[in-house]
C-alpha positions as CSV (number, residue, x, y, z in Angstrom):
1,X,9.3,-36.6,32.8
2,X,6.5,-34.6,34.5
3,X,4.8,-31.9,32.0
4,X,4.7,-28.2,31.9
5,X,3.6,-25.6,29.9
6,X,4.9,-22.4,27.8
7,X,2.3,-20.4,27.0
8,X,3.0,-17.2,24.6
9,X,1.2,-14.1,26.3
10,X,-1.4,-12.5,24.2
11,X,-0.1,-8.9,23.1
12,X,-1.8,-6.0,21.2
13,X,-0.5,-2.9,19.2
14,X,-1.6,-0.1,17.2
15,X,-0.7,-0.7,13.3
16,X,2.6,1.3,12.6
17,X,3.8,1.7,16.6
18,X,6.5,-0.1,18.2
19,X,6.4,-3.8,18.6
20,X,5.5,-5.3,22.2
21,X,7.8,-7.6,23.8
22,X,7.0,-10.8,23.9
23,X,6.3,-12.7,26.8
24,X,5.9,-16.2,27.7
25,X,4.3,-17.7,31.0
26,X,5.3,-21.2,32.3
27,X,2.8,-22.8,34.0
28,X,2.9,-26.7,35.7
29,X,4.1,-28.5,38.7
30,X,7.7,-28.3,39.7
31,X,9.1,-30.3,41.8
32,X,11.9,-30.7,44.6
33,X,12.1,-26.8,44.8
34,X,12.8,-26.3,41.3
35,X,11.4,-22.9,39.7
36,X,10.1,-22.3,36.3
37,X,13.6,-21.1,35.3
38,X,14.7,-24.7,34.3
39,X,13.1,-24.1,30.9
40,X,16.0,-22.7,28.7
41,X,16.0,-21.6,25.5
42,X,12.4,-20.1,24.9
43,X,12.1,-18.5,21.5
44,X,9.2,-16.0,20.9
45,X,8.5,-14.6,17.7
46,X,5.6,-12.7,15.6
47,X,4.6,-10.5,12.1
48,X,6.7,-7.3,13.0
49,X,6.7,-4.1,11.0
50,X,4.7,-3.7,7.9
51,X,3.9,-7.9,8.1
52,X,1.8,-6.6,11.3
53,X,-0.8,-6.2,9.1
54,X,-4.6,-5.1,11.5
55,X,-6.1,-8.2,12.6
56,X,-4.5,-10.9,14.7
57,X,-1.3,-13.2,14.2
58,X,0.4,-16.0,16.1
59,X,3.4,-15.7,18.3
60,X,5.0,-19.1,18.4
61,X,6.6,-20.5,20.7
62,X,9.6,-22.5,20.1
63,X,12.7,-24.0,22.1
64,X,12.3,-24.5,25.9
65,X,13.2,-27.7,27.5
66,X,13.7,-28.9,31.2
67,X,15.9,-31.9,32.2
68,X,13.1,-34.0,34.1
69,X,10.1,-32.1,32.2
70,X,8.2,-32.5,28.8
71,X,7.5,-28.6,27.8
72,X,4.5,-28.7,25.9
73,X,4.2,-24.9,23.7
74,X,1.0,-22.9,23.5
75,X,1.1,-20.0,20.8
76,X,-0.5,-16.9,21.5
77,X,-2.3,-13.7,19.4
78,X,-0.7,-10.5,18.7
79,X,-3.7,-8.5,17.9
80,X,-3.1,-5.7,16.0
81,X,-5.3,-2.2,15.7
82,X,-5.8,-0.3,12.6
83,X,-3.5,3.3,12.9
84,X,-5.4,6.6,13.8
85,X,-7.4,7.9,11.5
86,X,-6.6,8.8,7.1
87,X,-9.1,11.6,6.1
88,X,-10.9,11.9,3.0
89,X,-11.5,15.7,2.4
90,X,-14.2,16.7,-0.3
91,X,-12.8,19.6,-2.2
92,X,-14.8,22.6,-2.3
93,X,-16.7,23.5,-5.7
94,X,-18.3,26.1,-7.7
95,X,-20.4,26.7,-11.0
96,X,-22.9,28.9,-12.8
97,X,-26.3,27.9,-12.7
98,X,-26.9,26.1,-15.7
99,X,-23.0,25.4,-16.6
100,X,-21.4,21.9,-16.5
101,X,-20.9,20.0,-12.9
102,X,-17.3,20.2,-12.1
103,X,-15.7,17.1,-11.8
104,X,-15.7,16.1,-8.0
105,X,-12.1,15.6,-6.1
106,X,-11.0,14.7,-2.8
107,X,-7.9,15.6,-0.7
108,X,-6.2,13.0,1.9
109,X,-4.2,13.8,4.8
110,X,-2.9,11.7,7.8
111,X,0.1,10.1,9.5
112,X,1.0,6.7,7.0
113,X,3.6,4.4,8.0
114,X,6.0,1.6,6.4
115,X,6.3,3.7,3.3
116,X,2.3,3.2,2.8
117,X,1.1,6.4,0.3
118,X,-2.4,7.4,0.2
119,X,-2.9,5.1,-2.4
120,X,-4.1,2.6,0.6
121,X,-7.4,4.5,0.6
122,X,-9.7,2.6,-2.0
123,X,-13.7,2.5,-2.6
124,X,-13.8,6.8,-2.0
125,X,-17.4,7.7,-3.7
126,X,-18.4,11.4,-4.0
127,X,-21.8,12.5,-4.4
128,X,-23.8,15.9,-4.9
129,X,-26.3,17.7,-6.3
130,X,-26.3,17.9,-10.5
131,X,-27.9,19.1,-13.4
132,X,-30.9,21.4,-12.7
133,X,-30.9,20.3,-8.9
134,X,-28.0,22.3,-8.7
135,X,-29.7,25.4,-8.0
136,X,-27.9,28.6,-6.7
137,X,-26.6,28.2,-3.3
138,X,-24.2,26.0,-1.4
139,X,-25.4,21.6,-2.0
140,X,-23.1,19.3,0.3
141,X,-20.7,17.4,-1.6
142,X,-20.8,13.8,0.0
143,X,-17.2,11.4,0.9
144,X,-19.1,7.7,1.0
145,X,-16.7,4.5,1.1
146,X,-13.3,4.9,1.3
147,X,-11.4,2.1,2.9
148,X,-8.0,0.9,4.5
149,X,-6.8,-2.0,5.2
150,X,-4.6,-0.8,8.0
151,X,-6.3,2.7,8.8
152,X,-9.1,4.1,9.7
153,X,-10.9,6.5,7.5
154,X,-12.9,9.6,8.2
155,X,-14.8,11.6,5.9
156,X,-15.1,15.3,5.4
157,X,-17.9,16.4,3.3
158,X,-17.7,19.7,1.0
159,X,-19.4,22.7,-0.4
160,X,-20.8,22.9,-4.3
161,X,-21.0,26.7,-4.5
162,X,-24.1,27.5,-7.3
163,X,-23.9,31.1,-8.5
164,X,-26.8,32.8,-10.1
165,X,-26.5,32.6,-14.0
166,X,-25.9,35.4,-15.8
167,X,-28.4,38.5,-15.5
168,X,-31.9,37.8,-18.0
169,X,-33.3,41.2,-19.1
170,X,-37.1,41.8,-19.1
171,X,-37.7,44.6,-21.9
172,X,-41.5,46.1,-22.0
173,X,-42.5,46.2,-25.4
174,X,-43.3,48.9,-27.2
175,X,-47.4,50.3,-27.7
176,X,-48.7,52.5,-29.4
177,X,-52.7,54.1,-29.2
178,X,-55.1,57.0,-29.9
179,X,-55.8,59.4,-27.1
180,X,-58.5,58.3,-25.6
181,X,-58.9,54.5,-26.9
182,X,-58.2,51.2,-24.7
């Protein structure tokens, strides 16, 4: 029997968009006029839906055979993208000089897919200005980390509002003298 090949095509997709179809290319010398369409029964399959994790996975080849041919199967990659972007939003903050640090928050927001929540978004780190360096005015409130296996992540930073404490009163003391003395 002469040899020919099914090769899977390569394919790519976004995480949580439709699935490609899947395609296969024959390759090899025919002979006496016949065409690639004498290999029947080609099967293609891959991870689909949530399986389609972001990275890459094999599509497999099975089935195919030729009277007069060996069909020799080459599996091919189904590379898959992480989705648009989650966002990690720093929550805006406020204190008195001198008061305690509020406790830092974030906010998440983003099209999720397969039933995914925004519990997929681990390692989020906030950072800002505390204690005495927290001095009245507005201190950037830092998103740092924050991953996704499937996702992207963007971070949005915040605003730690300081107001002034509350008003200190300077009070002249009382003298007293004899006209004329220092």
């Amino acid at each position: 029997a002469a040899a020919l090949t099914v090769t899977a095509d390569d394919k790519g997709k976004v995480y949580g968009a439709n699935e490609p179809a899947l395609t296969s290319t024959p390759t090899g010398i025919l002979f006496y006029g016949d065409a690639y369409s004498v290999i029947s029964g080609v099967s293609l399959s891959t991870a689909t839906g949530a399986a389609a994790t972001a990275g890459t996975h094999a599509i497999t080849v099975s089935g195919g055979t030729a009277a007069n041919y060996d069909v020799t199967r080459v599996n091919g990659l189904l590379t898959v993208e992480k989705a648009a972007a989650l966002t990690v939003t720093a929550v805006d903050k406020g204190k008195v000089y001198g008061a305690a640090d509020p406790v830092l928050t974030y906010t998440s927001s983003g099209e999720l897919f397969y039933g995914n929540d925004y519990s997929v978004i681990t390692g989020v780190s906030l950072n800002t200005v505390i204690d005495g360096a927290a001095t009245a005015g507005t201190h950037a409130i830092t998103v740092s980390g924050g991953t996704a296996a499937n996702y992207n992540v963007t971070h949005v930073p915040g605003t730690l509002t300081v107001s002034k404490a509350a008003a200190l009163t300077v009070t002249a003391d009382d003298k007293g003298k004899v006209y004329g003395a220092n």
